[in-house]
N, C-alpha and C positions, 0 to 999 in steps of 0.2 A: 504494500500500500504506500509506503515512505518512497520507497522506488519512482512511481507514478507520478506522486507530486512532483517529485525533482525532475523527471521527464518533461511534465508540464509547465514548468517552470521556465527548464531550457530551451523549448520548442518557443514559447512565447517574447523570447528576446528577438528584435529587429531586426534584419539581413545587415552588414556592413555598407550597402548602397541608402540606408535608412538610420544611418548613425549606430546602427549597433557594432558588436564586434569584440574585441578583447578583453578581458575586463580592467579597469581603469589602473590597477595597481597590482604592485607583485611583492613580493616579504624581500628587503635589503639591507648589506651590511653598512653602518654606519660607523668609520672609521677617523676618528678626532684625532691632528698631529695636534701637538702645543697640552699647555691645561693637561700635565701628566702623563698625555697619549693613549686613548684605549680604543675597543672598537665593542659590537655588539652589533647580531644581527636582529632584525624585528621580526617577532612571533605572527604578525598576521601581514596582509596586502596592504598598500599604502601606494599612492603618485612617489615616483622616482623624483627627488629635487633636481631642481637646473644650476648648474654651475651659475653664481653669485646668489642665489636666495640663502634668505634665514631660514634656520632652524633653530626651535625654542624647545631648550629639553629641561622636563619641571624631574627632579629628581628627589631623594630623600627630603622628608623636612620641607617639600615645598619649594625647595631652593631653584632658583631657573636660570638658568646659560643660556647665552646664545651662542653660533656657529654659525658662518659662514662658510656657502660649500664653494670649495677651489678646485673638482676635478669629480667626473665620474664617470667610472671604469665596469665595462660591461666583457663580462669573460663569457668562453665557449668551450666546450670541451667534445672532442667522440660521444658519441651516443655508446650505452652499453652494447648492446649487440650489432655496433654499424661495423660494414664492410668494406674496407677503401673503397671507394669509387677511381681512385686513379695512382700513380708513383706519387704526384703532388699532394691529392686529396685527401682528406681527414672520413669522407663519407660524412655519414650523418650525424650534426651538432645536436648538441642540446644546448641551454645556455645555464650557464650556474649564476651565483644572487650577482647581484651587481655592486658595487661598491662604491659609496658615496662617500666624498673625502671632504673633511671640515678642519677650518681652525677656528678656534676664540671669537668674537666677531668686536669689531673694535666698538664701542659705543658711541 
């Protein structure tokens, strides 16, 4: 029955000639040089940031940083079961998280 709905759910999204199509966000690593250096990737889907926007991260206690992103890095890798497709070729990609690079963001 659960099945069903989720079928009808999916059926009922827009063709890509109707604005429909991929869904808006994907889970990514967010990787802070400066402010100690760490990273961490995000548990659910989220819009990928554009190099120069903020980002407000409210942590412990409330406390909130900002970050400015300087760079982001979208990696590929072999699909598990792909087959070359040529001496040059990788065959078939998959893509791994992508990686959103930030520092400090000056106030």
């Amino acid at each position: 029955m659960e099945a069903d709905r989720e079928d009808t759910r999916a059926s009922a999204e827009p063709p890509p000639e109707e604005g429909g199509g991929p869904p808006t966000g994907t889970p990514w690593t967010l990787q802070v040089d400066g402010d100690d250096g760490w990273s961490a990737d995000l548990e659910h889907a989220a819009p990928i940031p554009r190099v120069g926007e903020r980002i407000d991260f409210i942590g412990e206690g409330a406390a909130q940083r900002s970050y400015r992103v300087i760079e982001v890095i979208h990696t590929l890798q072999p699909a598990p079961d792909s087959t070359p497709a040529g001496r040059d070729s990788p065959g078939l990609l998959r893509a791994g998280l992508p990686r959103v690079i930030a520092v400090p963001a000056e106030e």
